[in-house]
TIGUVEX-559148 format. One record per residue (C-alpha): residue in three letters; x, y, z. Coordinates in steps of 0.5 Angstrom, whole numbers. Layout:
N
ALA; X; Y; Z
...
END
This chain:
166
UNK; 187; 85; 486
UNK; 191; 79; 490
UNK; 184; 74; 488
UNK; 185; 73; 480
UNK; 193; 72; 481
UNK; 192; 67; 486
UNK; 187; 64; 481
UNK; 191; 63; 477
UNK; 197; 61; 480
UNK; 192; 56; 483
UNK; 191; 53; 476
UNK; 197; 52; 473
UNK; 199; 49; 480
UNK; 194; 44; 478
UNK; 196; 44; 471
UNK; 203; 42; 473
UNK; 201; 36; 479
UNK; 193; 35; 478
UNK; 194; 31; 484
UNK; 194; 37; 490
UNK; 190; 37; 495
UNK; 187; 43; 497
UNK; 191; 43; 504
UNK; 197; 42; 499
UNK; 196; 48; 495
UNK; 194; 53; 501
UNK; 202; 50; 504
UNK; 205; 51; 498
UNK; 203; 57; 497
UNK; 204; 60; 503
UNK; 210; 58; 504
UNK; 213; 60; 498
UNK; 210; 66; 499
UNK; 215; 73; 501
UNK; 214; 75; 507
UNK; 213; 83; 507
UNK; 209; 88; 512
UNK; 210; 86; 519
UNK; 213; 79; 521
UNK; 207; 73; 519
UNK; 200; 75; 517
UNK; 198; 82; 517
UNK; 191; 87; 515
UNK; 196; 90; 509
UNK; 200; 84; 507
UNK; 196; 78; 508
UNK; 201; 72; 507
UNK; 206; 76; 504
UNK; 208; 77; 496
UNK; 206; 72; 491
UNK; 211; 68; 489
UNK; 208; 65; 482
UNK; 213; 62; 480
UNK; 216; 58; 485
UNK; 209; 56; 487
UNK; 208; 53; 481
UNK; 215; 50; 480
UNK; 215; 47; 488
UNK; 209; 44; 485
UNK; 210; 40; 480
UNK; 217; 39; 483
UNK; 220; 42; 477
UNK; 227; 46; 477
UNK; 229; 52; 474
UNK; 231; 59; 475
UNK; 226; 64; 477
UNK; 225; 71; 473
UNK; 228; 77; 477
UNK; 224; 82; 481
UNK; 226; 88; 483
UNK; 229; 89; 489
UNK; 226; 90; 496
UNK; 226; 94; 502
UNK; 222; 94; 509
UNK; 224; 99; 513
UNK; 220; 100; 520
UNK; 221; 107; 524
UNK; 218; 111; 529
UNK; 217; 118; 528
UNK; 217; 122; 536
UNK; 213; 129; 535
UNK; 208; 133; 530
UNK; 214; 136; 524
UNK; 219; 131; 527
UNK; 222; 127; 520
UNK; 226; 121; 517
UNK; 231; 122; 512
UNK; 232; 114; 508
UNK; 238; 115; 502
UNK; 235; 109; 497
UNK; 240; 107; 491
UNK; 236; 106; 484
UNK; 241; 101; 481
UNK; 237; 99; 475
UNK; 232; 103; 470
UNK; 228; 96; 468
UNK; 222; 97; 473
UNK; 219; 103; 476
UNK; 220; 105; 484
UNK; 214; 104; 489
UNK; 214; 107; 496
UNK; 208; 104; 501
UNK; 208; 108; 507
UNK; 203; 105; 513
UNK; 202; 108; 520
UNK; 201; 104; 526
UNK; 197; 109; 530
UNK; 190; 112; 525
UNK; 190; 119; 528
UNK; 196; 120; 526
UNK; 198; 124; 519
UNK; 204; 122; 516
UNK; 207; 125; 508
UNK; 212; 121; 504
UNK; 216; 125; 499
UNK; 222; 123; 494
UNK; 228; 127; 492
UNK; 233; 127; 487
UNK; 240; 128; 489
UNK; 240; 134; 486
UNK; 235; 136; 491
UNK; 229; 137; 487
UNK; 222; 133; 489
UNK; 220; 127; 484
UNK; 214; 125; 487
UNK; 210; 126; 494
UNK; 203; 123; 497
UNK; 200; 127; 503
UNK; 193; 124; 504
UNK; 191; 124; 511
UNK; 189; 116; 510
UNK; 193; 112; 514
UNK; 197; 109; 507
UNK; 201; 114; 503
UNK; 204; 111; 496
UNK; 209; 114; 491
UNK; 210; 111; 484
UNK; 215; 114; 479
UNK; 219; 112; 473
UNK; 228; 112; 474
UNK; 230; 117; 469
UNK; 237; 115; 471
UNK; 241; 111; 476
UNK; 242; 115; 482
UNK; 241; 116; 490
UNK; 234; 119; 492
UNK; 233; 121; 498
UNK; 225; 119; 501
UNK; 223; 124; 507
UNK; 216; 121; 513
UNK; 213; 127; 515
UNK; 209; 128; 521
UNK; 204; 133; 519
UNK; 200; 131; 526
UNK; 201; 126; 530
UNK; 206; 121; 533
UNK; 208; 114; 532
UNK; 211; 107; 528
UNK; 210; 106; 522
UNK; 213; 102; 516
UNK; 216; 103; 509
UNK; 216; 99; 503
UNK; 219; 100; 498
UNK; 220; 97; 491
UNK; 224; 97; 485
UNK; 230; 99; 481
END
């Protein structure tokens, strides 16, 4: 999927400054690029989330503000054991975007799940595949506290979180 929106982005730098090199496109946008996943490029991340908007304004020297996002969490932890669990409290603060929680283990033969619960207690979402990424997507009903859980269904091992939205 990140082909076309490079495409594009791509083209409405060139759009804005016809003069780029192909050095200074591949500048531009890594190093307007969000770094997200582990620390620099990675398998899961590649450079990091595209940052369209400041490619393109970085281009062609233009100013202005960027359109918000949603907001951004990276948590990296470790689970010790089969059964053993992480317990992460994450605030909706804005019903303007949809929540997403991507789950990525480290270790390959390990079975992580991912769940999220409403402070009432009651499940909204889970992802239990035995792949090494777990995803869960849900829509806020309200403003409120979740609580997210990473399980150790079998296994040991690090693991990082990424979560986005309201």
């Amino acid at each position: 999927m990140a082909t076309p929106f490079i495409a594009g982005t791509i083209a409405l730098m060139l759009e804005s400054n016809p003069s780029l090199s192909p050095e200074e496109i591949k500048n531009n946008v890594l190093e307007s690029s969000e770094d997200w996943g582990k620390e620099s490029k990675d398998i899961d991340y590649g450079a990091g989330r595209l940052q369209a908007y400041k490619a393109i304004m970085n281009a062609g020297n233009q100013r202005g503000n960027l359109p918000a996002t949603p907001n951004h969490t990276q948590i990296n932890g470790r689970l010790q054991s089969t059964r053993d669990r992480d317990l992460y409290q994450y605030r909706v603060e804005s019903l303007d975007y949809p929540v997403s929680l991507t789950l990525i283990l480290d270790n390959e033969t390990s079975d992580f799940d991912l769940y999220v619960y409403d402070s009432n207690g009651y499940l909204v979402d889970y992802s239990y595949t035995t792949e090494r990424q777990e995803n869960v997507s849900f829509v806020p009903k309200s403003i409120d506290d979740y609580v997210v859980e990473i399980y150790s269904y079998r296994g040991k091992g690090a693991y990082y979180l990424d979560i986005s939205g309201g």
